[in-house]
C-alpha positions in Angstrom: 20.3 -0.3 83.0 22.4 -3.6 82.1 19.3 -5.0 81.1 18.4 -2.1 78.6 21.3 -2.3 77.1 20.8 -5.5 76.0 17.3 -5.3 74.9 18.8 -2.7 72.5 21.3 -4.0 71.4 19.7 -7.5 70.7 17.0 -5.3 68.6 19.6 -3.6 67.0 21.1 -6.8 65.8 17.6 -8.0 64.8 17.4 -5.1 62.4 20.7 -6.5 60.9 19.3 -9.2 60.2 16.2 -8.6 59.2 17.9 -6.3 56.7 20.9 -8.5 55.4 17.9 -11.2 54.8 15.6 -8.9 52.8 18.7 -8.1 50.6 19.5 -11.8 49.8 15.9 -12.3 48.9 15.8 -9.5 46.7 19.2 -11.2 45.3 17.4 -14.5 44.4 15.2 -12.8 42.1 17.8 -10.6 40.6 20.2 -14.3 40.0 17.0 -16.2 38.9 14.8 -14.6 36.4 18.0 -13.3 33.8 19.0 -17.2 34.1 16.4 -18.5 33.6 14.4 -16.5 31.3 17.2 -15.2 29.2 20.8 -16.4 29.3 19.4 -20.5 29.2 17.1 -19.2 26.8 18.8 -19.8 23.5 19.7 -23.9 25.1 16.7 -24.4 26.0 14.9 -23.3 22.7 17.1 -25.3 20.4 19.0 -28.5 22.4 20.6 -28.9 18.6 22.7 -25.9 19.3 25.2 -29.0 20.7 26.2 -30.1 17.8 28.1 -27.2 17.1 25.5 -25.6 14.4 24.0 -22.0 15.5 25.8 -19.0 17.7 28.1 -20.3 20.1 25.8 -20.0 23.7 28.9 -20.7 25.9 29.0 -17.2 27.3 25.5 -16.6 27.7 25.4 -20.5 30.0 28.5 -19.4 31.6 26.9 -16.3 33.0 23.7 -18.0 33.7 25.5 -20.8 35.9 27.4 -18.0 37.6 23.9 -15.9 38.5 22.9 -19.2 39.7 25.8 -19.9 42.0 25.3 -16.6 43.6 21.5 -17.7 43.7 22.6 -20.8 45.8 24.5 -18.9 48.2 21.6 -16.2 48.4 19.0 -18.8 49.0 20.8 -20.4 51.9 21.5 -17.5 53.1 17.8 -16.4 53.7 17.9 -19.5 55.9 20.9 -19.4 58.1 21.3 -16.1 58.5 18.2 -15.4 60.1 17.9 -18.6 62.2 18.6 -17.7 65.7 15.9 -15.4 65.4 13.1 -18.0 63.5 15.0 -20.6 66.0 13.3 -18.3 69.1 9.5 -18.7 68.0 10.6 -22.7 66.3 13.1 -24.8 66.2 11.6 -27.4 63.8 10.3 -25.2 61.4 13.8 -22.9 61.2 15.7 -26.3 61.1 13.4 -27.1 58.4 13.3 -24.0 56.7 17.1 -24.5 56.1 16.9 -28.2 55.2 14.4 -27.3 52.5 16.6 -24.3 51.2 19.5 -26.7 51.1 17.5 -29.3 48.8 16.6 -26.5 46.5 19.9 -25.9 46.2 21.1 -29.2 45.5 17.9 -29.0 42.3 19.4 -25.7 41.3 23.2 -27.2 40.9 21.7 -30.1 39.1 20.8 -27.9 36.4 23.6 -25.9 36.7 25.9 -28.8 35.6 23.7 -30.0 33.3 23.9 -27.3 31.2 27.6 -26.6 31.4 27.7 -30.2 30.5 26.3 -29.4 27.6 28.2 -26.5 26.5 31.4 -28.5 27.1 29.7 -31.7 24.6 28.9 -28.6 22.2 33.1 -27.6 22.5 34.3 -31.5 22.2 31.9 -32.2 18.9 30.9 -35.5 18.8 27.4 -34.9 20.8 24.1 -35.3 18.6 21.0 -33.7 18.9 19.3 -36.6 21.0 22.2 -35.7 23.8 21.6 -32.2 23.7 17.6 -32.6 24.1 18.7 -35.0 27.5 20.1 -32.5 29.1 17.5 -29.5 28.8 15.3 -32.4 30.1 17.7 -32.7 32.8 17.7 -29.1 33.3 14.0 -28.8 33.2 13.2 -31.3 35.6 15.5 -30.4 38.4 14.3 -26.7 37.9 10.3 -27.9 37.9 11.1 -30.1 41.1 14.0 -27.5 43.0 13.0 -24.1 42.1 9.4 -25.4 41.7 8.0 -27.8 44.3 10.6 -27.2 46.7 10.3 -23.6 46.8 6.9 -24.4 47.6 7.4 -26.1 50.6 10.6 -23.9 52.3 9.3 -20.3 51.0 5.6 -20.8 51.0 4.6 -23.0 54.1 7.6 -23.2 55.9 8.2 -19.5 55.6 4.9 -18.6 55.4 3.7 -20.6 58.5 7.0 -19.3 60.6 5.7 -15.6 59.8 2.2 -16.3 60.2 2.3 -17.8 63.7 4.9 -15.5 65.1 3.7 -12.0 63.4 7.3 -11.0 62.7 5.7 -9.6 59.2 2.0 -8.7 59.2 -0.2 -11.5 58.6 -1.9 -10.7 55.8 1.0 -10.9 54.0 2.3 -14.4 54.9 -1.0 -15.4 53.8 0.7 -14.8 50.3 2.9 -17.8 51.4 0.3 -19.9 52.5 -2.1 -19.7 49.6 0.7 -19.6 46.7 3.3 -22.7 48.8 0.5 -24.8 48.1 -0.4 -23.5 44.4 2.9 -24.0 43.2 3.8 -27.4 44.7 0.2 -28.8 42.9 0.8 -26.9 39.4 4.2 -29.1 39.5 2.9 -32.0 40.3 -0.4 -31.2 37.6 3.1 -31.0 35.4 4.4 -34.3 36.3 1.5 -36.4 35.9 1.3 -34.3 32.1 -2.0 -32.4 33.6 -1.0 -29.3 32.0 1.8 -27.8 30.1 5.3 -26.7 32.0 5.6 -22.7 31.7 1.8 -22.7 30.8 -0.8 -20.5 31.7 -2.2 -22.4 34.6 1.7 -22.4 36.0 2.1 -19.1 35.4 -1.0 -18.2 37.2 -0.1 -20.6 40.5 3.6 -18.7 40.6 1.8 -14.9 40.8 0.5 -15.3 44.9 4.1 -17.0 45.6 6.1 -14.2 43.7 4.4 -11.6 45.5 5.3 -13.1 49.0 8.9 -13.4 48.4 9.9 -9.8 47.1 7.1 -8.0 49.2 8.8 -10.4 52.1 12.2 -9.4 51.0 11.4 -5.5 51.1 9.5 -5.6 54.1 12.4 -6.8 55.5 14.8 -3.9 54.3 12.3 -1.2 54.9 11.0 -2.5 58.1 12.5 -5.2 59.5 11.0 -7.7 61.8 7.9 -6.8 63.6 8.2 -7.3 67.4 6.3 -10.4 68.3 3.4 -10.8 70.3 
């Protein structure tokens, strides 16, 4: 009976889990893509906006970095939280899983303060255009090497492997994680090395397998939860 008990309540928790970590997936993408694609937008289109010349994008940064922060917080969260479980089937590859979620982290603030730097030159006004275009590069960089490679590694082969090996989420679909870890990571370095464009087609089209693992991930996990391993 005791033992019952327990194997129900530890599957209960499981479900917990599993829940409160497809919710703070879905929370990445809901932080990320208004940041990035909109509320940055207008900094990132015209650095000379620090000179003081143009509409004043403090509010629109400010939000962004504040998305971003929750971003952080969600990211890590998608690590730690579910680790005793991942820790059962791996301990290297949750350990690492949360390592690699930390260092995208670190990426993410980077650009975070690089911008808010900016907006604070924009305030003071004795910045210049040249200063202004530094820190989108700034930006840009820590966002193609954070957000970009590193997401690569933590939420497509870490991840990907973790699920694939353990069958806590059908196969087939941490195969998304496998094929797009790898796509991503080498469309940033094709980026580094001035192979091909940043935000260009060929990027674009290396993101789609990876974007489809993390949300279908995410609401696997709120629908469904964690499979029962084999």
């Amino acid at each position: 009976m005791s033992i019952d008990l327990a194997r129900r309540s530890s599957t209960a928790s499981d479900r917990k889990i599993a829940t409160l970590t497809g919710w703070l997936m879905v929370i990445t993408f809901v932080t990320s893509i208004p940041a990035f694609f909109f509320l940055y937008a207008p900094v990132r289109d015209n650095p000379g906006l620090i000179t003081g010349t143009g509409a004043d994008p403090t509010a629109s940064v400010a939000l962004g970095a504040v998305l971003e922060l929750v971003l952080i917080v969600a990211s890590l969260g998608t690590a730690v939280v579910p680790y005793a479980i991942y820790k059962r089937y791996s301990e290297g590859l949750a350990l690492g899983y949360v390592a690699a979620r930390l260092v995208e982290g670190m990426f993410t603030a980077i650009g975070i303060l690089s911008l808010l730097t900016f907006v604070y030159m924009r305030q003071e006004g004795t910045a210049d255009a040249a200063l202004g275009q530094a820190f989108v590069a700034i930006y840009d960089r820590a966002f193609l090497i954070g957000p970009g490679v590193v997401v690569g590694v933590s939420n497509g082969l870490i991840l990907g492997c973790l699920m694939y090996r353990t069958g806590l989420v059908p196969r087939k679909l941490a195969m998304f994680g496998l094929v797009g870890g790898p796509l991503i990571i080498l469309s940033g370095v094709a980026v580094m090395f001035d192979i091909t464009d940043r935000g260009g087609a060929l990027q674009a089209l290396a993101t789609i397998p990876e974007f489809i693992w993390e949300l279908s991930f995410g609401i696997y996990l709120i629908v469904k939860g964690f499979k029962p391993a084999p």
